[in-house]
N, C-alpha and C positions, 0 to 999 in steps of 0.2 A: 576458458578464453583468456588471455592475454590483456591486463591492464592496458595498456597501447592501444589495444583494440575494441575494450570496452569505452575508451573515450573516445575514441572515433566515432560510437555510436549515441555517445551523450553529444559530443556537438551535430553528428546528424540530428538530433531534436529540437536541438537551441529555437531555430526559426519558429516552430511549432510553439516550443515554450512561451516564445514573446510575445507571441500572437496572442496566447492567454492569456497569459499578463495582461496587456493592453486590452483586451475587449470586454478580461471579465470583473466588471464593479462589485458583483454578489457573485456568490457559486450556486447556481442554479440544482445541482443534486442535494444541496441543504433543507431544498422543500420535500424530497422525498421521504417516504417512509423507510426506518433504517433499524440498525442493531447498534449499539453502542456500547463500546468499552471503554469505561472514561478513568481518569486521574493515574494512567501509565507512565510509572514514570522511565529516566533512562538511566539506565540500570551500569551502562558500560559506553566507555566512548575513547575505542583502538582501531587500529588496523588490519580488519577484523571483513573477510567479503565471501561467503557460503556462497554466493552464487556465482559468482566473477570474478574471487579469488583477485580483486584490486587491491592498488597500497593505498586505496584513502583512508581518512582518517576519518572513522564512521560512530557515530550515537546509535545504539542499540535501545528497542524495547519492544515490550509483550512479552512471549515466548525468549526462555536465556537460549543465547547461542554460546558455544563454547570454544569451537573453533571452524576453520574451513571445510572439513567434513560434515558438520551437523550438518543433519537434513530433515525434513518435516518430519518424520518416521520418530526422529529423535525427539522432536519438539513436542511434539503430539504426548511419548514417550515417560518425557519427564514431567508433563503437567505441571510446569511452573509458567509464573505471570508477573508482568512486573506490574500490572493494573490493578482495578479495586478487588477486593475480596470476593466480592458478590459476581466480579468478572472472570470467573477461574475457570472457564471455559476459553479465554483468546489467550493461545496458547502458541500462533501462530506468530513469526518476530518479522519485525518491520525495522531498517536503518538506512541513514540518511548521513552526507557528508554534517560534519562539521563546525560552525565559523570558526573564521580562525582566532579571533577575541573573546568568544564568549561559544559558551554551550546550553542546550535545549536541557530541561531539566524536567520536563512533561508532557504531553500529549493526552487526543485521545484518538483511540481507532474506529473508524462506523466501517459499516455495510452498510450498501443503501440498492433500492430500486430506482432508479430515476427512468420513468418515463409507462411506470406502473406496469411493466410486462405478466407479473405474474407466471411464470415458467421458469422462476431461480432453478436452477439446478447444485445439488452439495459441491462447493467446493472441495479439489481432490487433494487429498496429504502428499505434500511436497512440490505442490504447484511453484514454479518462481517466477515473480513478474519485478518486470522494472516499469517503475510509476514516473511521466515524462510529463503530465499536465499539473504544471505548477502554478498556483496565483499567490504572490507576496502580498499580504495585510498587515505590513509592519512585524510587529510583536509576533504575530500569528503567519505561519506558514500554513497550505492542504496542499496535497499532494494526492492526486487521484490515479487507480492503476485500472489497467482493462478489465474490461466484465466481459467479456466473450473470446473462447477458446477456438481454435482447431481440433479435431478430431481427426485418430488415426484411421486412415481408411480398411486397414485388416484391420484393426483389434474393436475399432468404432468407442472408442475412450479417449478422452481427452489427452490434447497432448500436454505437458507440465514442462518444458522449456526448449529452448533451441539455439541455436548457436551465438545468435545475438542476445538472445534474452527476450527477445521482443517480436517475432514473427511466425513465432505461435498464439500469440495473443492480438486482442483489437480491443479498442477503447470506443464502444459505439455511443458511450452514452446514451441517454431517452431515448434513441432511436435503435429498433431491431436488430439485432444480429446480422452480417451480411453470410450471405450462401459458405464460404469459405472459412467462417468461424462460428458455428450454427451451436456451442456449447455455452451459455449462457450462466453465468454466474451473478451473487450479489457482489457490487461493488467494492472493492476494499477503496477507502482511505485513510490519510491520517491528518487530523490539526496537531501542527506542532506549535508550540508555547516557547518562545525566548525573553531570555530579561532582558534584552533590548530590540531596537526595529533592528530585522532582517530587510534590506534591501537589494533588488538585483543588481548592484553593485558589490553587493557588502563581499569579501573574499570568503571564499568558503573550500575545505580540503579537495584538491585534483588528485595528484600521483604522488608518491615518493618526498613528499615533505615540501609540494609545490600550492599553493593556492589561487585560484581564479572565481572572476566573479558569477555570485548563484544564477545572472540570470542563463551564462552557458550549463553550468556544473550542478546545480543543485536537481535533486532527485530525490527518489527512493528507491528500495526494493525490498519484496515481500516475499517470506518463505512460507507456504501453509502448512500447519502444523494442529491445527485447533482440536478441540475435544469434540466427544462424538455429538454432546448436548447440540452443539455450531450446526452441526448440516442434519441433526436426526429430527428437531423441537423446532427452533430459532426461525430458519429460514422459512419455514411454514406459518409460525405463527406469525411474526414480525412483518415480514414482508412478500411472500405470496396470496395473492387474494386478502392484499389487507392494503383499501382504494391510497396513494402516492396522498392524500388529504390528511392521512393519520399517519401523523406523524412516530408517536410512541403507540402501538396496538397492545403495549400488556407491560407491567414493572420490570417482566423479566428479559424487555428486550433493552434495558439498560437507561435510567431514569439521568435527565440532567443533572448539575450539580445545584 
């Protein structure tokens, strides 16, 4: 897809965007039960886009990416992280424009269930989503991506991207899957960490050496790549039948700092 035409599809979400902004004080998936990959730092920050092949100027971390080809397959592949030790299983890379003054120099990544479905299903290697629900908290950015797929009607396997990046996917949050994207996965997000407030003002990389304000442009997007521990252990223990009230169900689904 065409830079040009991938912002066309970041400002079709602007609206969306602001609206989050504005309504959300707290982020309601923070009470669910989740997985966590904490103290990831960012590892690379070029012009660098595996999924959409854009010129922004993006901060890389989790899984290394290496160029515009990498693809989950790869990432999975290499079993590298740019998270804690103990996290060497998120293997999957998450990246995000930019500012144009200062740069993110850590995060963390969760899975989460919001809305206690119980029915996670593995997310699939090489999945790519673009994550459009943004809430600015100064210092701190999240960025939340869809948790429910389409399904191919021959193959009946989820579908992992499409033209826009985004119309294979739905972000139903706590509430069910709809009929037309009935593949349900754990949530990906990410908090990202700035040395200074991010506001939707603040400029942040567009195109070709151009910057605009995060509350049009800022984003993410996620390549899955994870280890097999992620969808074979994790998702069952962590967060299937384990009630949105528990928050951490076991050490190894990723202990605060």
């Amino acid at each position: 897809m065409a830079a040009e035409d991938h912002k066309k599809v970041l400002w079709m979400g602007a609206a969306l965007m602001a609206l989050a902004m504005l309504m959300a004080v707290a982020d309601p998936a923070h009470a669910a039960s989740r997985i966590r990959a904490g103290n990831c730092k960012v590892y690379q920050t070029v012009v660098l886009d595996p999924i959409a092949a854009t010129t922004h100027l993006h901060s890389f971390t989790g899984g290394t990416v290496t160029s515009n080809a990498t693809t989950g397959f790869d990432l999975e592949a290499a079993a590298t992280t740019s998270c804690n030790v103990a996290d060497n299983w998120a293997t999957s890379a998450v990246w995000f424009p930019t500012a144009q003054t200062f740069t993110a120099t850590k995060d963390e990544l969760y899975y989460r269930d919001p809305g206690d479905q119980n029915n996670l299903m593995p997310i699939p290697t090489d999945l790519r989503l673009l994550g459009m629900t943004v809430i600015f908290r100064g210092t701190d950015t999240s960025v939340r991506f869809p948790n429910c797929l389409a399904v191919d009607s021959t193959t009946g396997e989820p579908v992992l991207d499409s033209i826009d990046h985004m119309s294979h996917a739905y972000n139903a949050g706590a509430k069910a899957c709809p009929a037309a994207y009935p593949y349900r996965i754990p949530q990906p997000a990410i908090l990202i960490h700035w040395p200074k407030s991010l506001q939707p003002s603040t400029p942040v990389s567009e195109v070709n050496g151009v910057f605009g304000p995060a509350s049009t442009s800022f984003h993410a997007d996620y390549l899955a790549g994870n280890q097999a521990e992620f969808n074979d252990t994790l998702i069952n223990l962590c967060l299937n039948n384990v009630p949105a009230s528990t928050k951490v169900a076991d050490p190894a689904c990723g202990l605060e700092p």
